[in-house]
VMD Tcl script that draws the C-alpha trace (Angstrom):
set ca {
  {-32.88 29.38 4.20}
  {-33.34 33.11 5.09}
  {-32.06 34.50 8.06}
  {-33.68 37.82 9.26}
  {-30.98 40.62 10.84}
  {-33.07 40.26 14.10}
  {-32.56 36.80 14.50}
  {-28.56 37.81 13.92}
  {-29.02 40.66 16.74}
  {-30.21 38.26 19.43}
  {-28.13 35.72 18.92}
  {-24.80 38.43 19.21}
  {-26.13 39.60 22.36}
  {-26.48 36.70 23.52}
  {-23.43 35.36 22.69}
  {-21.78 38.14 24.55}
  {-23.27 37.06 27.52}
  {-22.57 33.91 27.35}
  {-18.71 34.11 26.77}
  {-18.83 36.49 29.86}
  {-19.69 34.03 32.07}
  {-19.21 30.36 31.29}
  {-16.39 28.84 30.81}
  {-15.54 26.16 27.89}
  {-15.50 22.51 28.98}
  {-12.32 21.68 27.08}
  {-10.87 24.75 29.04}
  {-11.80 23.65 32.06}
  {-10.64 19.91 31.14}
  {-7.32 21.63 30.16}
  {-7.37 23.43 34.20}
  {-7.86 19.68 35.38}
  {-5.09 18.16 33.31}
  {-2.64 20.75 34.56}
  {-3.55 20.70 38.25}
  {-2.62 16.76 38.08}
  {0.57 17.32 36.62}
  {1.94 20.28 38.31}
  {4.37 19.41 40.63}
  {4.69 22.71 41.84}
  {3.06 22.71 45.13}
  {2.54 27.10 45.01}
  {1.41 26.50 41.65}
  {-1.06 23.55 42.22}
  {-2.44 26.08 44.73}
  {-2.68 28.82 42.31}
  {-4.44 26.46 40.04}
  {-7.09 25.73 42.71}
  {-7.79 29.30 43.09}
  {-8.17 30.06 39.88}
  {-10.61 26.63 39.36}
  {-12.82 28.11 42.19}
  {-13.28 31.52 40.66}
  {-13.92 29.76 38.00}
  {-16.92 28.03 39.88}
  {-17.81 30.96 41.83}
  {-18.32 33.22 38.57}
  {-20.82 30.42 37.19}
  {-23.07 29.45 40.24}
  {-23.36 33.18 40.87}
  {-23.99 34.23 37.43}
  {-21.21 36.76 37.43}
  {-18.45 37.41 34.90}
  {-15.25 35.08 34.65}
  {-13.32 38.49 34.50}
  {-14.03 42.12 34.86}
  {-12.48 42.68 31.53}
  {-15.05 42.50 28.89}
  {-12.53 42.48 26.25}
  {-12.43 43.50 22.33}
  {-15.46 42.05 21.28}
  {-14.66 39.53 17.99}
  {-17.35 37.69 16.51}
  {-16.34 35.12 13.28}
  {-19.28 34.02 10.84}
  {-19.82 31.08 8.63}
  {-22.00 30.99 5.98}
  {-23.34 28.08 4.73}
  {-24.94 26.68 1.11}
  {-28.33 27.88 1.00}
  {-28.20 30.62 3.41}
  {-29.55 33.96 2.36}
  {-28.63 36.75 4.25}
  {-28.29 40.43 3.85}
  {-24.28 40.91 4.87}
  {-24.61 44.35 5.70}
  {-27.40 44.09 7.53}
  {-25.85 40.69 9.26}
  {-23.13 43.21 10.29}
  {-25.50 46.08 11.23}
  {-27.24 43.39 13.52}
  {-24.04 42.00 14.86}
  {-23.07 46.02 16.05}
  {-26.59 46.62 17.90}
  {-26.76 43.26 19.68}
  {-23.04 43.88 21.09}
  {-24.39 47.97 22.38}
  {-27.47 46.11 23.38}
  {-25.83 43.45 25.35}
  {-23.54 45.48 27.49}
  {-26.20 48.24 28.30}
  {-28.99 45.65 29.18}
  {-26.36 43.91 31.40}
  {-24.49 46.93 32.94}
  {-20.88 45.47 31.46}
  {-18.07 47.52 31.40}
  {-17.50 48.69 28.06}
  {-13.83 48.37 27.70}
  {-14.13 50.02 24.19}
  {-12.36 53.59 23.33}
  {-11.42 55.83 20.62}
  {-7.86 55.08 19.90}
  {-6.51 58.76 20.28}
  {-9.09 60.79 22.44}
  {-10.34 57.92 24.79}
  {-13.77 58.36 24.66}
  {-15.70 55.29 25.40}
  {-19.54 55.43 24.54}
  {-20.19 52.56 27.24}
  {-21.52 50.25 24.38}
  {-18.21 48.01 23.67}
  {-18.59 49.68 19.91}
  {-16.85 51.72 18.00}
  {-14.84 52.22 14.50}
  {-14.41 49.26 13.38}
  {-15.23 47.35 16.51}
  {-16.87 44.46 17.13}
  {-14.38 43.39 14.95}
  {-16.32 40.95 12.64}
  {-14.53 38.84 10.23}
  {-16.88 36.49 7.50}
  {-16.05 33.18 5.60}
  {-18.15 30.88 3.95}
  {-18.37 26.67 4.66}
  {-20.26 23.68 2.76}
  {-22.46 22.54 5.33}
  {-25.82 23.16 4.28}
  {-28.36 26.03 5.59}
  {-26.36 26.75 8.33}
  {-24.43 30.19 10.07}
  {-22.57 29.65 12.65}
  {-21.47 32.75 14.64}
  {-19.06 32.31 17.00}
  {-18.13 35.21 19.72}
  {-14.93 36.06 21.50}
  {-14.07 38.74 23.96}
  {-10.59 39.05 23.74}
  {-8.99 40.89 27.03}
  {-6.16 43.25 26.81}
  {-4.24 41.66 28.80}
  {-3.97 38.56 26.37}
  {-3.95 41.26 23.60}
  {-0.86 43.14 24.58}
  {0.93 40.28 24.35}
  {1.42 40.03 20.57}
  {4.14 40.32 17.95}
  {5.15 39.73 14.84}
  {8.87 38.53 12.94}
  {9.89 38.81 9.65}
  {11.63 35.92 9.54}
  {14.05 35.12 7.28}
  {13.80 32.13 5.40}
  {17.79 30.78 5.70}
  {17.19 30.61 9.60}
  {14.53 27.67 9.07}
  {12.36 26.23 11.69}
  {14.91 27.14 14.53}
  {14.19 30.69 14.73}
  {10.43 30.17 14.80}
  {10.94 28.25 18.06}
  {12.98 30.55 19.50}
  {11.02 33.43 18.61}
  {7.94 31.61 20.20}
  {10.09 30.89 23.37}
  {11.13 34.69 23.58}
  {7.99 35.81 23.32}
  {6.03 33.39 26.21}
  {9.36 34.52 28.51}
  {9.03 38.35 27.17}
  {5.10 37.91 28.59}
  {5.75 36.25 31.81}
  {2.53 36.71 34.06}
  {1.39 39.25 32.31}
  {-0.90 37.34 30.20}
  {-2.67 35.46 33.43}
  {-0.95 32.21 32.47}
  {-1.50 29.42 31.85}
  {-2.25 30.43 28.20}
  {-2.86 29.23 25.17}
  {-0.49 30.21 22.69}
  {-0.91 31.13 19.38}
  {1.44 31.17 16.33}
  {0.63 31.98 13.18}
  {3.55 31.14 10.61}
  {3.97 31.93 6.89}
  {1.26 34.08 4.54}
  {1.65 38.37 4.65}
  {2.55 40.06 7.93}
  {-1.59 40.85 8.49}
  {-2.42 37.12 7.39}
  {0.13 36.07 9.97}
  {-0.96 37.91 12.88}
  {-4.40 36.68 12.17}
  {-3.34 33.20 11.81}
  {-1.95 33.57 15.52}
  {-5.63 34.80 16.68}
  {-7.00 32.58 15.03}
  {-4.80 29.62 16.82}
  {-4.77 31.30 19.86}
  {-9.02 31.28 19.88}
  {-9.35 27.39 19.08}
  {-10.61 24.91 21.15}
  {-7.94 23.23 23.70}
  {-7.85 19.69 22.47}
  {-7.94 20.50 18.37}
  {-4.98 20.44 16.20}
  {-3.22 21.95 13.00}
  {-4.92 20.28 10.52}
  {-1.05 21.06 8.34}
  {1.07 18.27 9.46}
  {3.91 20.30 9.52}
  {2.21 22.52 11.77}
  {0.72 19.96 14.20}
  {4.71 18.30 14.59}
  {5.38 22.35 15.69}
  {2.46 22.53 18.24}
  {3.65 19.15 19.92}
  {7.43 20.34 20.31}
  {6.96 23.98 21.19}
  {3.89 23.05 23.88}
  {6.52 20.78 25.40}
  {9.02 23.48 25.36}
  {7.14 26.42 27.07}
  {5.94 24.39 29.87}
  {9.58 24.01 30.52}
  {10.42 27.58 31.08}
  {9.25 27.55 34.58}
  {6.71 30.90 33.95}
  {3.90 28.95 35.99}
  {0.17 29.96 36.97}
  {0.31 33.58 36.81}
  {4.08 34.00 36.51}
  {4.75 32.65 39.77}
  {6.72 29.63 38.64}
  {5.90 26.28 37.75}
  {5.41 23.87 35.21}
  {1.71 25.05 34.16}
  {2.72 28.31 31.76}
  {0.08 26.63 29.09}
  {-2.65 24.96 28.54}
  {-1.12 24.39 24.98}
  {0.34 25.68 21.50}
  {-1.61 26.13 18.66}
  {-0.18 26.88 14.93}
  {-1.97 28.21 11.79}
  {0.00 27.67 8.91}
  {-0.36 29.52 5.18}
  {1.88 29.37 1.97}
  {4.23 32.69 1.95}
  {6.49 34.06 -0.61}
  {10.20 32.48 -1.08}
  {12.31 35.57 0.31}
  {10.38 35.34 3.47}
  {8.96 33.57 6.65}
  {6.45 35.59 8.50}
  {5.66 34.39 12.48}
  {3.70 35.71 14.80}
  {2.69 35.15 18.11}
  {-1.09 36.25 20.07}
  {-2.05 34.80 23.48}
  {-4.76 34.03 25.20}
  {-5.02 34.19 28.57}
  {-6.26 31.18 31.13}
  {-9.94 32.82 30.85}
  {-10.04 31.68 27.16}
  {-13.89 33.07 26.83}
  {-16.23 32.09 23.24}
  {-19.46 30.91 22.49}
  {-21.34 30.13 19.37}
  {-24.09 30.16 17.86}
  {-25.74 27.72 15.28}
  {-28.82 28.79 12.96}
  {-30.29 26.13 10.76}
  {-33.94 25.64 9.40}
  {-34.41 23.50 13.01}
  {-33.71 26.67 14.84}
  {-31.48 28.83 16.94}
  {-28.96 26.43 19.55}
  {-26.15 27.70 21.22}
  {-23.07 25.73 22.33}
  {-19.06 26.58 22.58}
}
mol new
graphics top color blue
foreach p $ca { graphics top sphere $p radius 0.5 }
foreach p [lrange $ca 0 end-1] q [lrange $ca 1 end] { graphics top cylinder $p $q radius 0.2 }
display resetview
């Protein structure tokens, strides 16, 4: 199957779009499963606010949130596919530019020393585009996230030191979700990323702190952590946008990797309670787009 780089650019621009403005239904599950266990009353409240904005954004056809984010877009390729990857990236560049001038989004995008934004939410080495390959069979998958700062400034990383075991992994998770507080729009999802190089780690954290609410670590090991530290952050009484309760997330997520025997990399990335994606599906049937 051959996949053309225009094909690649409409589906990115759309895709942008898309995670602007609708929600995911296992996000909005996870909203529902909190507002019937907080036993906050404040916090229920919050909760119902930030449901209806929620609903407001979508009837209306406005954006969940005015920040557009750092535009991220993963790709699978499948057997069979042929596609030109520099053009695939090329394509993935323009329908990003073409998506926020067409639609009048704020480009949230800037040169990391002068500032200068050129009001296309591109730049060096943004969207940031990562590639990997899967079995199933003519079939790329593109899958778009526009990650917010506010989420994003919430990250860190711990060189961890192998003698203080599991423990301080915990506690450096727990530090962290009390060292963000409301600043990441809680309730989050958070993501930990535990073992491989320091730049493996911190992607393993995105890359937990992007997945669907409801999924788990498919590393035993890291699916018993998920279960104990979720249960431990929603006891820290952050709450719906810092302002107490028992809602601080929506859940943990860990991505595990092998690391070397001197050391125990962890990090931590969050996502914030607008946890925007979309995705994309090519196959010889056509073009369908789902979460």
């Amino acid at each position: 199957m051959k996949i053309e780089p225009k094909q690649i650019e409409e589906a990115a621009k759309e895709l942008y779009i898309r995670a602007l403005k609708l929600l995911p239904p296992d996000v909005k599950q996870g909203f529902d499963a909190l507002a019937k266990s907080e036993s906050d009353a404040g916090a229920k409240r919050m909760l119902g606010t930030m449901i209806a904005n929620i609903r407001v954004a979508e009837d209306t056809d406005n954006l969940l949130c005015q920040d557009t984010g750092i535009p991220i877009y993963n790709v699978w390729i499948g057997r069979g596919v042929e596609v030109d990857g520099v053009a695939m990236k090329e394509a993935i560049r323009r329908g990003c530019a073409r998506a926020t001038r067409e639609h009048s989004f704020r480009s949230s995008i800037v040169h990391p020393t002068t500032r200068v934004n050129e009001q296309t939410s591109t730049g060096r080495g943004v969207p940031v585009i990562h590639v990997d390959f899967t079995d199933e069979p003519e079939t790329l998958a593109i899958e778009m996230v526009p990650k917010g700062s506010g989420s994003e400034n919430n990250s860190w990383l711990r060189m961890a030191v192998p003698a203080e075991g599991v423990e301080a992994i915990k506690t450096f998770v727990v530090d962290c979700v009390l060292e963000a507080g409301g600043k990441t729009c809680p309730p989050t999802i958070v993501g930990v990323g535990v073992g491989g190089t320091a730049d493996l780690c911190v992607h393993l954290a995105k890359t937990a702190a992007t997945r669907p609410l409801g999924t788990r670590c498919d590393d035993p090991e890291g699916a018993k952590l998920e279960q104990e530290l979720s249960q431990a952050v929603n006891m820290l009484g952050v709450g719906p946008q810092g302002l107490g309760g028992d809602s601080t997330a929506f859940a943990v997520h860990v991505e595990t990797a092998a690391t070397h025997i001197t050391m125990n990399p962890v990090a931590v990335n969050m996502q914030c309670h607008s946890a925007r994606r979309a995705r994309a599906t090519l196959t010889p049937k056509g073009l369908a787009y789902g979460f």
